[in-house]
C-alpha positions as CSV (number, residue, x, y, z in Angstrom):
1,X,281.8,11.7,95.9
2,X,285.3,10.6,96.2
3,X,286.5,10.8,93.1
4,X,284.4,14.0,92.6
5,X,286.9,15.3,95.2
6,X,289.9,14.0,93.5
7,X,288.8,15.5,90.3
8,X,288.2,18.7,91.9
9,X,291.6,18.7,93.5
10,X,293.2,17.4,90.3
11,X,291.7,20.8,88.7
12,X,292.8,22.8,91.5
13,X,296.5,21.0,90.9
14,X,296.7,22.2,87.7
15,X,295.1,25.2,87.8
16,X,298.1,26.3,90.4
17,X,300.5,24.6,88.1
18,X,299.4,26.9,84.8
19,X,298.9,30.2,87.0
20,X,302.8,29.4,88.4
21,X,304.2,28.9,85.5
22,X,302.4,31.9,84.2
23,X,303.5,33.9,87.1
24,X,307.3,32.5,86.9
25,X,306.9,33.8,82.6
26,X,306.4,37.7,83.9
27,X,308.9,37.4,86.6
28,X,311.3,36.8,84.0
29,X,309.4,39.5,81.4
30,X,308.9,36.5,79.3
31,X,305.0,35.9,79.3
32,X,303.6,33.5,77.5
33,X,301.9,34.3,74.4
34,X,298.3,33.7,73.4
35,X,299.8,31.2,71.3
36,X,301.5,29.4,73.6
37,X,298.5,29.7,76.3
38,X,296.4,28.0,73.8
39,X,297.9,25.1,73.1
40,X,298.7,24.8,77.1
41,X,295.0,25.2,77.4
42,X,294.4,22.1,74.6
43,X,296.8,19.7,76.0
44,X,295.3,19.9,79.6
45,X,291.8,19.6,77.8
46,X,293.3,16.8,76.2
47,X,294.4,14.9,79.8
48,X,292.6,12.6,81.1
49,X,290.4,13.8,84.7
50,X,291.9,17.3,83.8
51,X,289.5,19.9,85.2
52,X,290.9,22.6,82.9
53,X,288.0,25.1,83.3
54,X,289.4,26.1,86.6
55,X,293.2,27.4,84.8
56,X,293.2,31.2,85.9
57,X,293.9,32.9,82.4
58,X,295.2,36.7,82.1
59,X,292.9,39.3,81.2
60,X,293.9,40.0,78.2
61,X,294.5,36.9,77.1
62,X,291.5,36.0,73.9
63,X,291.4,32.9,72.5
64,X,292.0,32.6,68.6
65,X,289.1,32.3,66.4
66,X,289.7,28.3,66.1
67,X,289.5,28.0,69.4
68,X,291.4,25.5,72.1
69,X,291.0,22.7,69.3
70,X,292.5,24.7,66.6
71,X,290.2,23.7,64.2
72,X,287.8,25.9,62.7
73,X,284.6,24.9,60.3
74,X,283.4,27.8,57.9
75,X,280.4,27.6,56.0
76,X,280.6,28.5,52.3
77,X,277.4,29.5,50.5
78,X,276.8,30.3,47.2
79,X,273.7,32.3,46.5
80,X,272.1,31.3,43.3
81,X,269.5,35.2,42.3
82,X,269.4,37.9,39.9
83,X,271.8,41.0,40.9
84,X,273.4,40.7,44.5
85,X,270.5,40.0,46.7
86,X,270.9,37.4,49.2
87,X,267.7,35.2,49.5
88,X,266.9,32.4,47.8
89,X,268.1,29.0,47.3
90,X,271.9,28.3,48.2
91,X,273.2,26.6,44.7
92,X,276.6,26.0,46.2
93,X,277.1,24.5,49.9
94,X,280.9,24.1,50.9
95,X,282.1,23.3,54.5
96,X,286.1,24.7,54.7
97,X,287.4,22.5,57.6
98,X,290.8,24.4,58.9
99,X,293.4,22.7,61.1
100,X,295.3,25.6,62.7
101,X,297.7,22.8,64.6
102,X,298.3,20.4,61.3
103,X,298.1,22.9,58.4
104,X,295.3,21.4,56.7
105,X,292.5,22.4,54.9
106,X,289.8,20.3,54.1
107,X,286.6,21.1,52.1
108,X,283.2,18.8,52.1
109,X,280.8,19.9,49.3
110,X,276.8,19.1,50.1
111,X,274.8,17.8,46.7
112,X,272.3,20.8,46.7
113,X,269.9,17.7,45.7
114,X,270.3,15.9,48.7
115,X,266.9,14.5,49.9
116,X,266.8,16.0,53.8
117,X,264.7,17.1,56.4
118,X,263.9,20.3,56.9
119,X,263.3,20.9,60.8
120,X,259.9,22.7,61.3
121,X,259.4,22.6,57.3
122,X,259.4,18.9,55.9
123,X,261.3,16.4,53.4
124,X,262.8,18.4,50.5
125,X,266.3,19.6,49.0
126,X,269.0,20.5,50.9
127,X,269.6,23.6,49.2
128,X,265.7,24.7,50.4
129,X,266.7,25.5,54.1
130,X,268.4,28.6,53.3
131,X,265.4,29.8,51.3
132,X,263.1,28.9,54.5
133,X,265.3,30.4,57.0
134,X,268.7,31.2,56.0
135,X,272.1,30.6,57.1
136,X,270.8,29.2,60.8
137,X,268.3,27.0,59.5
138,X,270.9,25.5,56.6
139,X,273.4,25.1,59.6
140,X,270.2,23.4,62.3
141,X,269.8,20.7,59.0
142,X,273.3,20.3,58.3
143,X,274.0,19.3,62.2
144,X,270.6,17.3,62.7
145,X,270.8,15.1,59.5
146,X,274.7,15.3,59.0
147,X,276.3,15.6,62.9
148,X,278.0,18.8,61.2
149,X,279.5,21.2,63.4
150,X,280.0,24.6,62.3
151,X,281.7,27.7,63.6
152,X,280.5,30.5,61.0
153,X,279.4,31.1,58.0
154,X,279.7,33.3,54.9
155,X,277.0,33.8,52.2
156,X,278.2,35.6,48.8
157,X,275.6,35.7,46.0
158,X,277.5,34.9,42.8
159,X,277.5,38.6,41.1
160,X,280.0,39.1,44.4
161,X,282.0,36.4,44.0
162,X,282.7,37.4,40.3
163,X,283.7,41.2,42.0
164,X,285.8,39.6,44.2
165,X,288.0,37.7,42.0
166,X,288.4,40.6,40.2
167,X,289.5,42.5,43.2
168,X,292.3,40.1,43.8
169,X,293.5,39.8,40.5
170,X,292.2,37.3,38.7
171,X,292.2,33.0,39.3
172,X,294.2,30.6,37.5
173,X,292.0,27.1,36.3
174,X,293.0,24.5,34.0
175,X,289.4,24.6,31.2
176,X,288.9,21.4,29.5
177,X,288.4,21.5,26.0
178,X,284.7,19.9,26.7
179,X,284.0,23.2,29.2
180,X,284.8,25.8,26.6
181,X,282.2,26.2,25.0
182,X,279.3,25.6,27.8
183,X,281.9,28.4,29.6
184,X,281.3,31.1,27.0
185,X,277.9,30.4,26.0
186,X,277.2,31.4,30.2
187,X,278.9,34.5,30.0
188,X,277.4,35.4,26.9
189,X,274.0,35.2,28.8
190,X,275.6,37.1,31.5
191,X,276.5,39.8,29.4
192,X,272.9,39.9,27.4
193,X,271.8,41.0,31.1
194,X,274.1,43.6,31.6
195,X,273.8,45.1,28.3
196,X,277.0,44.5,26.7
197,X,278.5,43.2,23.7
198,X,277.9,39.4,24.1
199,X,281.4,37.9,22.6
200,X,282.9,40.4,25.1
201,X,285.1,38.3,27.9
202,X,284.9,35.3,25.6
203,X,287.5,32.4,26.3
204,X,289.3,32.1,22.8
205,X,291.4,28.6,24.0
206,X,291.1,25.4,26.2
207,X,294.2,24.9,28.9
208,X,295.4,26.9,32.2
209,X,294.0,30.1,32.2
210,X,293.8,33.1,34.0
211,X,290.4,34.0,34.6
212,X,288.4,37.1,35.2
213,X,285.3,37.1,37.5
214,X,282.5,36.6,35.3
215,X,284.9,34.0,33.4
216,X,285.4,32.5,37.1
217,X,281.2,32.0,37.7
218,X,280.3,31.4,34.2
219,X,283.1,28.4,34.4
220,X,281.8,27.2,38.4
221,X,277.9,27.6,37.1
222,X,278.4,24.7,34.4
223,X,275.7,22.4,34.8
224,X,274.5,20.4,31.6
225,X,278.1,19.4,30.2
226,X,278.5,16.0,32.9
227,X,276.6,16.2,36.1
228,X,276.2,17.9,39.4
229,X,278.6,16.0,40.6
230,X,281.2,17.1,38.5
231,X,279.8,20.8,39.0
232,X,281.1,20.5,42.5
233,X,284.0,19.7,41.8
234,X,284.2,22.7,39.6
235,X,283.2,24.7,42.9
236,X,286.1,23.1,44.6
237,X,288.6,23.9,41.9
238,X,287.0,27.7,42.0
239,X,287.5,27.8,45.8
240,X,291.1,26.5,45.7
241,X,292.0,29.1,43.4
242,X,290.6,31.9,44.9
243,X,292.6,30.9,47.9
244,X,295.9,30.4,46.3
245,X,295.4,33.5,44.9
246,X,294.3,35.4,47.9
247,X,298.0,33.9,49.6
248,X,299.7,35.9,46.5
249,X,298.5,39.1,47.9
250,X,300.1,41.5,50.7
251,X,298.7,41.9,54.2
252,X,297.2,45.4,53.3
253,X,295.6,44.7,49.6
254,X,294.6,41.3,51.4
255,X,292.9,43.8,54.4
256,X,291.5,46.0,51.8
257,X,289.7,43.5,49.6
258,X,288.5,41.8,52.7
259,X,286.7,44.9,54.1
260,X,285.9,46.0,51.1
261,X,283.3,43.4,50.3
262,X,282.2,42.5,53.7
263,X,279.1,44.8,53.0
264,X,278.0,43.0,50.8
265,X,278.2,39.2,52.2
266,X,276.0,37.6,55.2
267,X,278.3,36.2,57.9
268,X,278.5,35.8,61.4
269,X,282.0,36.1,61.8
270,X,283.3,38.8,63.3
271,X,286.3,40.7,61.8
272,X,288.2,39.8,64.8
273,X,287.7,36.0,63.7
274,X,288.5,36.8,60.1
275,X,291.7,38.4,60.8
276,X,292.7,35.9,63.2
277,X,291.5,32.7,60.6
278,X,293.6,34.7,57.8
279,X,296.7,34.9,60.1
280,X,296.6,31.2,60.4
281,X,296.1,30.8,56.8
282,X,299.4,33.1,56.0
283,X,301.5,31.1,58.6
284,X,301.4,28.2,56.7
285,X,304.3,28.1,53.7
286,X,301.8,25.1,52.0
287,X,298.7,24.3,53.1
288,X,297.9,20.3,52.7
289,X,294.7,21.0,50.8
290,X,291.9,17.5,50.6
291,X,288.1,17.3,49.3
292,X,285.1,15.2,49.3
293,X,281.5,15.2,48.0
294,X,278.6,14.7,50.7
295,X,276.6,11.7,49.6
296,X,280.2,10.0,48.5
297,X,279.5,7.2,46.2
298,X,277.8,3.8,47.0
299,X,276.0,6.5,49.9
300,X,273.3,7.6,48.3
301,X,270.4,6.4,46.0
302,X,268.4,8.6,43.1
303,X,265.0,8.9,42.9
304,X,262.3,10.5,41.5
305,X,259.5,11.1,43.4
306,X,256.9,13.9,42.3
307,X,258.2,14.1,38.9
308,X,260.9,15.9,40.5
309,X,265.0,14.3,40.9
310,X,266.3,13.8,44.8
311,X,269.3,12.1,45.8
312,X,268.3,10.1,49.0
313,X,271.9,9.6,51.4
314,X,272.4,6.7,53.4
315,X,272.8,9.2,56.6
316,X,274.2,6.3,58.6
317,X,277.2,6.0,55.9
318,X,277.1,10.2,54.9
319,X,277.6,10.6,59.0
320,X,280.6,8.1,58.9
321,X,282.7,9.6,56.3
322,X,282.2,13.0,57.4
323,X,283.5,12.1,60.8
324,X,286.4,10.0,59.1
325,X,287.7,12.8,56.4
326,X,287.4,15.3,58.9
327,X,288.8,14.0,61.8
328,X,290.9,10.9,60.9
Protein backbone atom coordinates (compact mmCIF):
# COMPACT_ATOMS: atom_id res chain seq x y z
CA UNK A 1 0.00 0.00 0.00
CA UNK A 2 2.87 2.18 0.68
CA UNK A 3 4.49 2.29 -2.27
CA UNK A 4 1.04 2.31 -4.11
CA UNK A 5 0.86 5.80 -2.40
CA UNK A 6 4.27 6.85 -3.46
CA UNK A 7 3.53 5.85 -6.92
CA UNK A 8 0.32 7.70 -6.90
CA UNK A 9 1.96 10.76 -5.57
CA UNK A 10 4.92 10.29 -7.99
CA UNK A 11 2.02 10.53 -10.84
CA UNK A 12 0.46 13.36 -9.26
CA UNK A 13 4.33 15.01 -9.15
CA UNK A 14 4.55 14.82 -12.59
CA UNK A 15 1.39 15.36 -13.76
CA UNK A 16 1.71 19.08 -11.96
CA UNK A 17 5.11 19.30 -13.40
CA UNK A 18 3.86 18.70 -17.31
CA UNK A 19 0.53 20.76 -16.73
CA UNK A 20 3.16 23.77 -15.38
CA UNK A 21 5.27 23.72 -17.79
CA UNK A 22 2.45 23.63 -20.24
CA UNK A 23 0.76 26.45 -18.56
CA UNK A 24 4.27 28.53 -18.27
CA UNK A 25 4.45 27.64 -22.64
CA UNK A 26 0.93 29.80 -23.23
CA UNK A 27 1.87 32.44 -20.69
CA UNK A 28 4.66 33.09 -22.90
CA UNK A 29 2.31 32.35 -26.30
CA UNK A 30 4.80 29.63 -26.94
CA UNK A 31 2.78 26.29 -26.50
CA UNK A 32 4.18 23.35 -26.96
CA UNK A 33 3.51 21.47 -30.06
CA UNK A 34 1.92 18.09 -30.55
CA UNK A 35 5.30 17.20 -31.40
CA UNK A 36 6.93 18.22 -28.62
CA UNK A 37 4.05 16.92 -26.17
CA UNK A 38 4.69 13.58 -27.62
CA UNK A 39 7.91 12.91 -26.99
CA UNK A 40 7.35 14.62 -23.27
CA UNK A 41 4.62 12.00 -23.04
CA UNK A 42 7.29 8.96 -24.22
CA UNK A 43 10.04 9.94 -21.95
CA UNK A 44 7.81 10.00 -18.78
CA UNK A 45 6.45 6.57 -20.10
CA UNK A 46 9.81 5.70 -20.40
CA UNK A 47 10.78 6.57 -16.35
CA UNK A 48 10.86 4.31 -14.11
CA UNK A 49 7.52 4.43 -11.29
CA UNK A 50 6.23 7.28 -13.70
CA UNK A 51 2.37 7.24 -13.47
CA UNK A 52 2.09 9.15 -16.79
CA UNK A 53 -1.58 8.44 -17.39
CA UNK A 54 -2.43 11.06 -14.95
CA UNK A 55 -0.39 14.16 -17.26
CA UNK A 56 -3.42 16.59 -18.00
CA UNK A 57 -3.13 17.04 -21.92
CA UNK A 58 -4.90 20.03 -23.91
CA UNK A 59 -7.84 19.43 -25.70
CA UNK A 60 -6.79 19.70 -28.81
CA UNK A 61 -3.84 18.05 -28.43
CA UNK A 62 -4.10 14.30 -30.81
CA UNK A 63 -1.53 12.02 -30.71
CA UNK A 64 0.22 11.12 -34.07
CA UNK A 65 -0.74 8.08 -35.80
CA UNK A 66 2.61 6.18 -34.36
CA UNK A 67 1.67 6.92 -31.22
CA UNK A 68 3.78 7.80 -27.81
CA UNK A 69 6.36 5.06 -29.05
CA UNK A 70 6.77 6.57 -32.40
CA UNK A 71 6.81 3.47 -34.02
CA UNK A 72 4.18 2.30 -36.28
CA UNK A 73 3.57 -1.39 -37.85
CA UNK A 74 1.58 -1.47 -41.18
CA UNK A 75 0.41 -4.50 -42.74
CA UNK A 76 1.08 -4.95 -46.42
CA UNK A 77 -1.19 -7.40 -48.35
CA UNK A 78 -1.04 -8.49 -51.59
CA UNK A 79 -4.18 -9.97 -53.05
CA UNK A 80 -3.53 -12.70 -55.39
CA UNK A 81 -7.57 -12.87 -57.85
CA UNK A 82 -8.77 -12.15 -61.26
CA UNK A 83 -9.77 -8.33 -61.81
CA UNK A 84 -9.66 -6.10 -58.49
CA UNK A 85 -11.75 -8.08 -56.11
CA UNK A 86 -10.38 -8.42 -52.67
CA UNK A 87 -10.98 -12.09 -51.33
CA UNK A 88 -8.98 -14.72 -51.66
CA UNK A 89 -5.64 -15.81 -50.60
CA UNK A 90 -3.08 -13.05 -49.69
CA UNK A 91 0.09 -14.02 -52.15
CA UNK A 92 2.22 -11.28 -50.61
CA UNK A 93 2.36 -10.61 -46.67
CA UNK A 94 4.77 -7.56 -45.80
CA UNK A 95 4.93 -5.97 -42.24
CA UNK A 96 6.42 -2.04 -42.85
CA UNK A 97 7.90 -1.39 -39.35
CA UNK A 98 8.33 2.66 -39.19
CA UNK A 99 10.49 4.37 -36.54
CA UNK A 100 9.19 8.02 -36.46
CA UNK A 101 12.05 8.84 -33.64
CA UNK A 102 15.13 7.03 -35.57
CA UNK A 103 14.17 7.38 -39.31
CA UNK A 104 14.04 3.79 -40.01
CA UNK A 105 12.09 1.64 -41.98
CA UNK A 106 12.14 -1.86 -41.61
CA UNK A 107 10.15 -4.55 -43.63
CA UNK A 108 9.64 -8.38 -42.44
CA UNK A 109 8.26 -10.50 -45.40
CA UNK A 110 5.99 -13.77 -44.09
CA UNK A 111 6.66 -17.04 -46.53
CA UNK A 112 2.97 -17.40 -47.74
CA UNK A 113 3.96 -21.28 -47.18
CA UNK A 114 4.54 -21.05 -43.76
CA UNK A 115 3.03 -24.03 -41.94
CA UNK A 116 0.68 -22.12 -39.02
CA UNK A 117 -2.26 -22.26 -37.11
CA UNK A 118 -5.22 -20.98 -37.98
CA UNK A 119 -7.25 -19.91 -34.72
CA UNK A 120 -10.75 -21.39 -34.97
CA UNK A 121 -9.78 -23.06 -38.51
CA UNK A 122 -6.72 -25.60 -38.09
CA UNK A 123 -2.98 -26.19 -39.33
CA UNK A 124 -2.48 -24.84 -42.83
CA UNK A 125 -0.65 -21.98 -44.88
CA UNK A 126 -0.20 -18.74 -43.71
CA UNK A 127 -1.53 -17.12 -46.64
CA UNK A 128 -5.15 -19.12 -45.83
CA UNK A 129 -6.19 -16.86 -42.95
CA UNK A 130 -7.02 -14.00 -45.01
CA UNK A 131 -9.21 -16.31 -47.29
CA UNK A 132 -11.05 -17.57 -43.95
CA UNK A 133 -11.49 -14.30 -42.35
CA UNK A 134 -9.56 -11.49 -43.79
CA UNK A 135 -7.30 -8.87 -42.70
CA UNK A 136 -8.34 -9.54 -38.66
CA UNK A 137 -8.01 -13.09 -38.83
CA UNK A 138 -4.30 -12.83 -40.86
CA UNK A 139 -3.43 -10.12 -38.07
CA UNK A 140 -5.10 -12.72 -34.79
CA UNK A 141 -2.36 -15.59 -36.52
CA UNK A 142 0.34 -13.27 -37.17
CA UNK A 143 0.28 -12.15 -33.22
CA UNK A 144 -0.64 -15.68 -31.75
CA UNK A 145 2.00 -17.74 -33.71
CA UNK A 146 4.52 -14.79 -34.35
CA UNK A 147 4.15 -12.16 -31.11
CA UNK A 148 3.46 -9.58 -34.13
CA UNK A 149 2.03 -6.48 -33.17
CA UNK A 150 0.29 -4.53 -35.73
CA UNK A 151 -1.26 -1.08 -35.99
CA UNK A 152 -3.11 -1.27 -39.51
CA UNK A 153 -3.29 -2.68 -42.42
CA UNK A 154 -3.78 -2.19 -46.19
CA UNK A 155 -4.97 -4.85 -48.64
CA UNK A 156 -4.40 -3.93 -52.59
CA UNK A 157 -5.22 -6.70 -55.10
CA UNK A 158 -2.41 -6.69 -57.64
CA UNK A 159 -4.52 -5.23 -60.80
CA UNK A 160 -4.33 -1.91 -58.15
CA UNK A 161 -1.07 -2.00 -57.44
CA UNK A 162 -0.17 -2.03 -61.21
CA UNK A 163 -2.79 1.35 -61.37
CA UNK A 164 -0.96 2.80 -58.79
CA UNK A 165 2.52 2.70 -60.04
CA UNK A 166 1.21 4.05 -62.95
CA UNK A 167 -0.38 6.94 -61.12
CA UNK A 168 2.89 7.93 -59.63
CA UNK A 169 4.96 7.72 -62.51
CA UNK A 170 6.46 4.71 -63.04
CA UNK A 171 9.29 2.51 -60.58
CA UNK A 172 12.84 2.16 -61.25
CA UNK A 173 14.26 -1.84 -60.73
CA UNK A 174 17.48 -3.17 -61.65
CA UNK A 175 15.99 -6.75 -64.03
CA UNK A 176 18.48 -9.47 -64.17
CA UNK A 177 19.21 -10.84 -67.40
CA UNK A 178 17.80 -14.45 -65.86
CA UNK A 179 14.19 -12.39 -65.02
CA UNK A 180 13.70 -11.12 -68.54
CA UNK A 181 12.29 -13.39 -70.02
CA UNK A 182 9.97 -15.03 -67.13
CA UNK A 183 9.06 -11.01 -66.81
CA UNK A 184 7.59 -10.72 -70.31
CA UNK A 185 6.27 -14.08 -70.82
CA UNK A 186 3.80 -12.70 -67.39
CA UNK A 187 2.77 -9.76 -69.00
CA UNK A 188 2.14 -11.38 -72.17
CA UNK A 189 -0.49 -13.58 -70.23
CA UNK A 190 -1.65 -10.38 -68.66
CA UNK A 191 -2.33 -8.83 -71.84
CA UNK A 192 -4.03 -12.20 -73.47
CA UNK A 193 -6.70 -11.31 -70.55
CA UNK A 194 -7.21 -7.94 -71.38
CA UNK A 195 -7.43 -8.31 -74.95
CA UNK A 196 -4.47 -6.67 -76.31
CA UNK A 197 -1.69 -7.19 -78.44
CA UNK A 198 0.48 -9.66 -76.44
CA UNK A 199 4.27 -8.25 -77.26
CA UNK A 200 2.65 -4.92 -76.12
CA UNK A 201 4.64 -3.47 -72.82
CA UNK A 202 7.32 -6.03 -73.55
CA UNK A 203 10.86 -5.40 -71.84
CA UNK A 204 13.30 -5.29 -74.88
CA UNK A 205 16.72 -5.22 -72.39
CA UNK A 206 18.08 -6.54 -69.03
CA UNK A 207 19.61 -3.61 -66.45
CA UNK A 208 17.88 -0.60 -64.46
CA UNK A 209 14.71 0.07 -65.78
CA UNK A 210 11.93 2.24 -65.40
CA UNK A 211 8.94 0.22 -65.14
CA UNK A 212 5.30 0.56 -65.92
CA UNK A 213 2.60 -1.11 -63.71
CA UNK A 214 1.89 -4.17 -65.31
CA UNK A 215 5.85 -4.39 -65.96
CA UNK A 216 6.06 -3.69 -62.09
CA UNK A 217 3.56 -7.00 -61.07
CA UNK A 218 4.48 -9.14 -63.98
CA UNK A 219 8.32 -8.60 -62.55
CA UNK A 220 7.13 -9.01 -58.38
CA UNK A 221 4.76 -12.23 -59.54
CA UNK A 222 7.94 -14.26 -60.74
CA UNK A 223 7.78 -17.50 -59.32
CA UNK A 224 9.41 -20.53 -61.21
CA UNK A 225 12.91 -18.72 -62.21
CA UNK A 226 14.67 -19.47 -58.36
CA UNK A 227 12.32 -19.86 -55.40
CA UNK A 228 9.79 -18.19 -53.22
CA UNK A 229 12.25 -17.05 -51.38
CA UNK A 230 13.86 -15.04 -53.88
CA UNK A 231 10.17 -13.90 -54.95
CA UNK A 232 10.07 -12.05 -51.76
CA UNK A 233 12.71 -10.47 -52.11
CA UNK A 234 11.44 -9.25 -55.45
CA UNK A 235 8.31 -7.93 -53.35
CA UNK A 236 10.76 -6.11 -51.17
CA UNK A 237 12.60 -4.49 -54.13
CA UNK A 238 8.92 -3.58 -55.59
CA UNK A 239 7.93 -2.04 -52.31
CA UNK A 240 11.15 0.02 -51.97
CA UNK A 241 10.60 1.50 -55.18
CA UNK A 242 7.33 2.41 -54.94
CA UNK A 243 8.32 4.26 -51.98
CA UNK A 244 11.30 6.07 -53.31
CA UNK A 245 9.17 6.97 -55.94
CA UNK A 246 6.22 8.18 -54.01
CA UNK A 247 9.15 10.66 -51.99
CA UNK A 248 9.71 12.15 -55.67
CA UNK A 249 6.29 13.39 -55.76
CA UNK A 250 4.73 16.88 -54.44
CA UNK A 251 2.45 17.07 -51.40
CA UNK A 252 -0.70 17.63 -53.63
CA UNK A 253 -0.08 14.81 -56.63
CA UNK A 254 1.17 12.66 -53.46
CA UNK A 255 -2.64 13.75 -51.77
CA UNK A 256 -4.26 13.01 -54.97
CA UNK A 257 -2.96 9.55 -55.81
CA UNK A 258 -3.49 8.66 -52.29
CA UNK A 259 -7.24 9.40 -52.26
CA UNK A 260 -7.61 8.50 -55.41
CA UNK A 261 -7.19 4.78 -54.89
CA UNK A 262 -8.27 4.51 -51.35
CA UNK A 263 -11.61 3.20 -52.85
CA UNK A 264 -10.41 0.66 -54.06
CA UNK A 265 -8.05 -0.89 -51.14
CA UNK A 266 -9.21 -2.53 -47.63
CA UNK A 267 -7.68 -0.74 -44.65
CA UNK A 268 -8.29 0.26 -41.33
CA UNK A 269 -6.38 3.26 -41.28
CA UNK A 270 -7.96 6.19 -41.18
CA UNK A 271 -6.95 9.21 -43.52
CA UNK A 272 -6.05 11.08 -40.48
CA UNK A 273 -3.34 8.21 -39.78
CA UNK A 274 -2.32 8.17 -43.40
CA UNK A 275 -1.61 11.73 -43.58
CA UNK A 276 0.02 11.83 -40.35
CA UNK A 277 2.38 8.36 -41.24
CA UNK A 278 3.14 10.27 -44.77
CA UNK A 279 4.25 13.42 -42.90
CA UNK A 280 6.68 11.37 -41.04
CA UNK A 281 7.83 9.64 -44.06
CA UNK A 282 8.59 13.25 -45.95
CA UNK A 283 10.49 14.61 -42.79
CA UNK A 284 13.10 12.30 -43.24
CA UNK A 285 15.95 13.57 -46.00
CA UNK A 286 16.98 9.51 -46.14
CA UNK A 287 15.27 6.95 -44.68
CA UNK A 288 17.64 3.99 -43.25
CA UNK A 289 15.74 1.34 -45.16
CA UNK A 290 16.49 -2.79 -43.62
CA UNK A 291 14.63 -6.29 -44.54
CA UNK A 292 14.28 -9.78 -43.52
CA UNK A 293 12.40 -12.99 -44.55
CA UNK A 294 10.02 -14.64 -41.75
CA UNK A 295 11.22 -18.20 -41.40
CA UNK A 296 15.08 -16.69 -41.79
CA UNK A 297 17.39 -19.52 -42.56
CA UNK A 298 18.35 -22.47 -40.31
CA UNK A 299 14.49 -21.45 -38.72
CA UNK A 300 12.45 -23.37 -40.61
CA UNK A 301 12.19 -27.06 -42.04
CA UNK A 302 10.26 -28.24 -45.53
CA UNK A 303 7.96 -30.81 -45.69
CA UNK A 304 5.56 -32.43 -47.51
CA UNK A 305 2.77 -33.62 -45.96
CA UNK A 306 -0.52 -34.48 -48.03
CA UNK A 307 1.26 -34.43 -51.23
CA UNK A 308 1.24 -30.78 -50.70
CA UNK A 309 4.77 -28.40 -49.76
CA UNK A 310 4.77 -26.47 -46.18
CA UNK A 311 7.55 -24.75 -44.61
CA UNK A 312 7.24 -25.69 -40.85
CA UNK A 313 9.23 -22.44 -38.62
CA UNK A 314 10.90 -23.09 -35.61
CA UNK A 315 8.42 -20.37 -33.75
CA UNK A 316 10.69 -20.29 -30.76
CA UNK A 317 13.68 -18.93 -33.22
CA UNK A 318 10.94 -17.03 -35.92
CA UNK A 319 9.75 -15.14 -32.50
CA UNK A 320 13.41 -14.21 -31.65
CA UNK A 321 14.47 -12.64 -34.67
CA UNK A 322 11.38 -10.72 -35.12
CA UNK A 323 11.83 -9.21 -31.70
CA UNK A 324 15.68 -8.66 -32.49
CA UNK A 325 15.37 -6.94 -36.20
CA UNK A 326 12.58 -5.01 -35.06
CA UNK A 327 13.51 -3.73 -31.90
CA UNK A 328 17.34 -4.15 -31.44
Amino acid sequence: MRSQALRFLCGICTALLLTGLLFAASAEETPLTDDEITQLLWELYQTENSDAEYVVLPDDYEIPAAGKTGIYHLLLLGIDNPGDALTGRSDTMLLASLNARTGELKLVSFMRDTYVKIPRHGHNRLNAAYAYGGAELLIETLEKEFGVHVDGYVAVNYAVMSELVDAIGGIDIEVEPAELKKLNGILEYYNYQRGVPEEEGRLEEAGLQHLTGLQAMSYARIRKLDSDFTRVERQQRVILAIYRQLLTLDTITLAQTITAKLSSVGTNVTIAQAVSLMATVLSFDNIRVSTMRIPADGAYVSKVMNEAYFIVPKLERCRRDIQEFLYD
